[in-house]
C-alpha positions as CSV (number, residue, x, y, z in Angstrom):
1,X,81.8,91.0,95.1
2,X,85.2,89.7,96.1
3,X,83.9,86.2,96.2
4,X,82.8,83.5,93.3
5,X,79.3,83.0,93.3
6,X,79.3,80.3,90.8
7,X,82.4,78.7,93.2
8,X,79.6,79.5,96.1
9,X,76.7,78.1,94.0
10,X,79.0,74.5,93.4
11,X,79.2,73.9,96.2
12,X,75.5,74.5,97.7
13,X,74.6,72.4,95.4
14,X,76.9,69.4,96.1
15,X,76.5,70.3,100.0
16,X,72.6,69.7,99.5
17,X,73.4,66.3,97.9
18,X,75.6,65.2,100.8
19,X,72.5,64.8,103.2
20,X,71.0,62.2,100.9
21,X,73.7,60.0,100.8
22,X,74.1,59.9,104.4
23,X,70.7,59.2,104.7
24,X,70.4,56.4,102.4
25,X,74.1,54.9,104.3
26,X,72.3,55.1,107.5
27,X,68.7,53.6,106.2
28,X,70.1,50.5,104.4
29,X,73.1,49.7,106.7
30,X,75.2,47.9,103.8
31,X,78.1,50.4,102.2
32,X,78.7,47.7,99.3
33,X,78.7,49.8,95.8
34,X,80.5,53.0,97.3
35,X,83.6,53.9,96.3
36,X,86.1,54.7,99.1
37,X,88.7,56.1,96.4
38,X,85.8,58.2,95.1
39,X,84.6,59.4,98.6
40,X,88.8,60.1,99.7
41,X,89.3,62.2,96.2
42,X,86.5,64.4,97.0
43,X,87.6,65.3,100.6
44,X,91.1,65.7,99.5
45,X,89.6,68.3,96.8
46,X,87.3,69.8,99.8
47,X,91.0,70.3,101.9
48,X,92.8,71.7,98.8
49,X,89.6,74.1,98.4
50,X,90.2,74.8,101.9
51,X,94.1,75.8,101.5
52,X,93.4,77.7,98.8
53,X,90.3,79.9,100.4
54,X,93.2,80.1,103.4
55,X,96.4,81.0,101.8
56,X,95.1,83.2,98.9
57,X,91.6,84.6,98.9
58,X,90.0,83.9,102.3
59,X,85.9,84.2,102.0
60,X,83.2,82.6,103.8
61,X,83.1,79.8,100.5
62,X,86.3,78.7,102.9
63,X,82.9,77.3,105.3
64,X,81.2,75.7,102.3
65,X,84.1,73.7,101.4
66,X,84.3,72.6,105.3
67,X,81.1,71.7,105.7
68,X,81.2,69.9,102.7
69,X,84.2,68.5,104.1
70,X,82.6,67.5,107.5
71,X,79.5,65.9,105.3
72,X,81.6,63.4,102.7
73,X,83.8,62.3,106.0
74,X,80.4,61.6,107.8
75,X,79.6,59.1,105.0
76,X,82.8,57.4,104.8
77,X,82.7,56.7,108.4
78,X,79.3,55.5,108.5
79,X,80.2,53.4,105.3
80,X,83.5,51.9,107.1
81,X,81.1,51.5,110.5
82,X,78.8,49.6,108.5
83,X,81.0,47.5,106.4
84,X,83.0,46.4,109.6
85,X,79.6,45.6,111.6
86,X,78.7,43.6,108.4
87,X,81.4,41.7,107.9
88,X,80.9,38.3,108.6
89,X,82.6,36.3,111.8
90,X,85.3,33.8,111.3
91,X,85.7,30.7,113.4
92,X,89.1,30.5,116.0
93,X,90.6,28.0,114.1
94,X,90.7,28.0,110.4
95,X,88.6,25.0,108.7
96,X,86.0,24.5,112.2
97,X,82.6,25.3,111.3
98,X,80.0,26.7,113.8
């Protein structure tokens, strides 16, 4: 086998978890509690994963870490959707209340 099949195992495993989260974003409609710095280190690790697949030892894991990819950035856009359609109106003028 010219691939890792634990490396290929990871991340089946996180890419089944993925689903759930976006799920749960999408049934409560309120991001509070997740952690953008948390959500933008794990696609950063899914890109280097990516690089590395590419520039040394390209195998169809390279697709895992993409979809991956493609799965945590759903999330984080659904979370900054929600969090900006959340976010409370402010009057025009500063100190009028509606």
């Amino acid at each position: 086998m010219s691939f890792s099949i634990f490396e290929a195992l990871m991340l089946i495993c996180f890419g089944f978890s993925w689903p759930f989260a976006i799920i749960k974003t999408i049934r409560v409609k309120n991001p509070v509690g997740k952690s953008y710095l948390f959500l933008g280190l794990i696609i950063i690790g899914y890109i280097a994963g990516c690089l590395h697949k590419v520039v040394y030892k390209y195998d169809f894991v390279f697709w895992l870490y993409m979809l991956n990819g493609i799965l945590v950035l759903t999330d984080t856009i659904l979370c900054l959707y929600y969090q900006f359609r959340n976010k409370p109106e402010q009057p025009a003028i500063e100190g009028i209340r509606t």
